[in-house]
N, C-alpha and C positions, 0 to 999 in steps of 0.2 A: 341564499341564506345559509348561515353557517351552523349545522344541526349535529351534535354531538351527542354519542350514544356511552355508555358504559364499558365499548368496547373501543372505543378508539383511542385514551391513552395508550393498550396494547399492540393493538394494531399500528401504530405510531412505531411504537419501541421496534418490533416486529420490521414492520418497511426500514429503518435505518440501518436493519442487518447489523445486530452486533456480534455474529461472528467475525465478521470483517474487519472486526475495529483491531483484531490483531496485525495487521498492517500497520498501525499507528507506533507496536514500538519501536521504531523504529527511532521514536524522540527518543528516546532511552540510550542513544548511541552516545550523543554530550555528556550524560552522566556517567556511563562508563566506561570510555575512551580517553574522559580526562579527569579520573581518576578520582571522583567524589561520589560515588556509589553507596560508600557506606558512613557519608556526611547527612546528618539529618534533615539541615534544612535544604539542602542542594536537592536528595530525594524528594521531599513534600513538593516542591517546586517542579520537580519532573514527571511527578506524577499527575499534578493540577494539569501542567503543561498536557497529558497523555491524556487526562480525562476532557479535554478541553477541545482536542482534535477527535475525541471519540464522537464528539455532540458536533461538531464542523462536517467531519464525513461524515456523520449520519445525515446531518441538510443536504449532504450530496445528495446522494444515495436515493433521498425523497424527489430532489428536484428532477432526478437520471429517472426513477424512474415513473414520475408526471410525461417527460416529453416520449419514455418509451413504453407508454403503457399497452399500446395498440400492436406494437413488434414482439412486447414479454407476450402476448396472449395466443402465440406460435409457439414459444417457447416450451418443451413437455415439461422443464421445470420454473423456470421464469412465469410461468402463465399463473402460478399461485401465490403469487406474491400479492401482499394486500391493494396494492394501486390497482395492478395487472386483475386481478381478479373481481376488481369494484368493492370489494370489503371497505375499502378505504377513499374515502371519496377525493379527486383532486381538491376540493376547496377545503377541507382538511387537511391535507398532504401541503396543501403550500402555507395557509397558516402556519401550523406545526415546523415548516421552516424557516420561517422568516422571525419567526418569537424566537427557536431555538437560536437559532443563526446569529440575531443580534444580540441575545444572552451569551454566547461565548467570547462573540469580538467585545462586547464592551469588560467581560472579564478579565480578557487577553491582555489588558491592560495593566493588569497587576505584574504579570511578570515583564513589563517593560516595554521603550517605544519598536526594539529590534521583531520583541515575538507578539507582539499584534500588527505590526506590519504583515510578518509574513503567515499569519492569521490569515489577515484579508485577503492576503495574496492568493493564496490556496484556496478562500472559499471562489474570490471572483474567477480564479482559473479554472477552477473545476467546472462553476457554471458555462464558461464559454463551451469548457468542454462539452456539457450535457449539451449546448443548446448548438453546436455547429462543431467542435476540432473534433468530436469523437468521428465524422466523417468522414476525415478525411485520412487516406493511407499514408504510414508513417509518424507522421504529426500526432497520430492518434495515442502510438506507443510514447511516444516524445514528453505528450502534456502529460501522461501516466508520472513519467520518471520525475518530473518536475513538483509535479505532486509530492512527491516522494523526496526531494531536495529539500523543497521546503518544511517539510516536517522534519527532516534530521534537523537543519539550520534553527528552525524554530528550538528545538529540545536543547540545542547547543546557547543558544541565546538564553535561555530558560536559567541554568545554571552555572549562566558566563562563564563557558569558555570557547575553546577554538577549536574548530572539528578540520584532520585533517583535508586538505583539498585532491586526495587519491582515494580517500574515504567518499567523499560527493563523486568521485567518476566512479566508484564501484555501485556507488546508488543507483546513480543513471541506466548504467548499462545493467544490472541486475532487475531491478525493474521494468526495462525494457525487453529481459529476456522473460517476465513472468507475465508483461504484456502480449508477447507474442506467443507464448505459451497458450495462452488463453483462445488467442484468435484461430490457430490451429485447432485445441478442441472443438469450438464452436460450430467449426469448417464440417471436423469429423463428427463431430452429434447429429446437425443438423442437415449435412449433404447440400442436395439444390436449395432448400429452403433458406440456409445462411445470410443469403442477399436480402434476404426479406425481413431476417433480424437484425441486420448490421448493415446501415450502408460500403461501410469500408470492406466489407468480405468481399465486394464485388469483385475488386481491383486486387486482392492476395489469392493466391494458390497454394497447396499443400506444400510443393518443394519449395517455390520461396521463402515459406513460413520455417521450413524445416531449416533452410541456408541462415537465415537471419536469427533462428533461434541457436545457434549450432557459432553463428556469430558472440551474439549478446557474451554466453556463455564461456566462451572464451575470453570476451575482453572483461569480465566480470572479472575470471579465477587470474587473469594477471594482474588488476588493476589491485586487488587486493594483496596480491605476492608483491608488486613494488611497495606497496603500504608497510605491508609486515618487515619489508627488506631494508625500508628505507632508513637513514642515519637519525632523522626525526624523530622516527618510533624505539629505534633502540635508545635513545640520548631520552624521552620522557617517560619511557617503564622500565630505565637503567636495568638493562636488560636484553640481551641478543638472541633470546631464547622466541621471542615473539611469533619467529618465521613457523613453527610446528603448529599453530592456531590456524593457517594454512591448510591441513590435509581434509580437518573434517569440512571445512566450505567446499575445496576442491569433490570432496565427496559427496557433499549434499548437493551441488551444482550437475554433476552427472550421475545424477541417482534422480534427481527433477527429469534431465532431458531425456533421460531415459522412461520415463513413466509418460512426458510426452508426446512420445511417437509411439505410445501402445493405451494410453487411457485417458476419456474424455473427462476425468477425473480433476485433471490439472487444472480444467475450467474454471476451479473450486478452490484457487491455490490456499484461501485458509482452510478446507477441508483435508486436504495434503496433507498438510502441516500436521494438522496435528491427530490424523490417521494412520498416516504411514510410519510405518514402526523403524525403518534403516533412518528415513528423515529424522526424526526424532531421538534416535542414537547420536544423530549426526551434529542436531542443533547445541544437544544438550552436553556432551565432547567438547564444542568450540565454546561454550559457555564456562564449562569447569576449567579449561584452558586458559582462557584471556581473563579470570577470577582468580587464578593462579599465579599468571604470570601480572597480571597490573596490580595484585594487590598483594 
């Protein structure tokens, strides 16, 4: 029986983690890459888009942590989390997703049949994830990234237009390196225990973590140098100057891997963000730059 107290709207808000929703702008990448930023209705439209996946991940987030509520309770931080700590009851926790859940696909609909597709997409993906791909090594980082695709494609649909296809392999592989970031912390927070909070820790070890994240990174800071280089980007921000928007990702990219391989911090990447004061030089650089040079 479904017994709701005064405290579980917060405890609600609370479990969908909205630190995290900073992840999400990532929709935000359509409206400024294709150059309607400071068009009104194209914004209002990118921002519904943004609050729309803010209430999506947050269903994640509730259902992840329903199926890991027994492994967060290991966890010296995860273990406080409203699921993990029974503040929050599973039979609230999954109501509270499946009302929210179907309040934003059926919204999703206003901005078109492209970005409730891939709505759907990303909630039913995430679920596989929470309920079986987060186990398995590799795949794990994979459905991360894909997450991640379809939220820029969504944001691009949102305010019709075309996101470049060097732009989606920079997502992929960046994502994957903030995925494999994470797994590494986890390794180093948690030592032997890690298996017991992650099936997939079983099968990674430190130096692979370390080659693979050392990987991502790498094909990140190229994929976005062909971007910036490419004849496409100069011919639609009439413009050659693009390639300097360049230095500060290069720098924020090895200023991540370097935090890394010295702090379990990283586990937290929107904690990172917007903690880290060079990070944040860094973001906000490539932000006055690509505001400069597109507009």
């Amino acid at each position: 029986m479904l017994m709701l107290t005064s405290e579980t709207p917060r405890l609600v808000f609370k479990a969908m983690r909205p630190l995290q929703w900073t992840k999400n702008s990532i929709v935000f990448a359509g409206l400024i890459f294709g150059g309607k930023m400071f068009h009104f209705f194209p914004t209002l439209r990118a921002l519904f888009a943004f609050l729309l996946f803010c209430i999506l991940s947050g269903c994640v987030y509730l259902v992840n942590d329903i199926t890991d509520r027994h492994r967060d309770s290991i966890h010296p931080e995860k273990r406080n989390r409203p699921i993990a700590s029974g503040r929050l009851s599973v039979t609230e926790a999954t109501w509270a997703a499946i009302l929210l859940g179907s309040i934003a696909c059926l919204a999703s609909l206003f901005l078109g049949r492209n970005f409730f597709l891939c709505s759907l997409g990303y909630l039913l993906l995430m679920f596989f994830y929470s309920f079986s791909l987060k186990r398995m090594i590799i795949l794990d980082a994979l459905v991360i990234s894909a997450g991640f695709v379809l939220r820029a494609a969504a944001g691009a649909f949102s305010v019709e237009v075309e996101i470049s296809s060097w732009l989606l392999a920079c997502t992929v592989v960046g994502s994957c390196f903030l995925a494999f970031c994470k797994r590494r912390a986890e390794m180093d927070l948690l030592d032997k225990e890690a298996i017991h909070h992650r099936e997939s820790l079983s099968e990674y070890n430190i130096d692979m973590l370390d080659q693979l994240t050392t990987v991502c990174c790498s094909a990140t800071a190229v994929c976005y140098l062909l971007y910036a280089l490419s004849p496409e980007t100069t011919e639609k921000f009439h413009s050659n100057l693009f390639f300097i928007t360049f230095f500060p990702v290069l720098y924020g990219l090895l200023r991540y891997l370097v935090l890394s391989r010295k702090s379990t911090e990283v586990g937290r990447p929107e904690k990172v963000l917007l903690t880290d004061v060079p990070l944040i030089v860094a973001v906000l650089s490539w932000v006055i730059l690509v505001l400069f040079i597109v507009y």
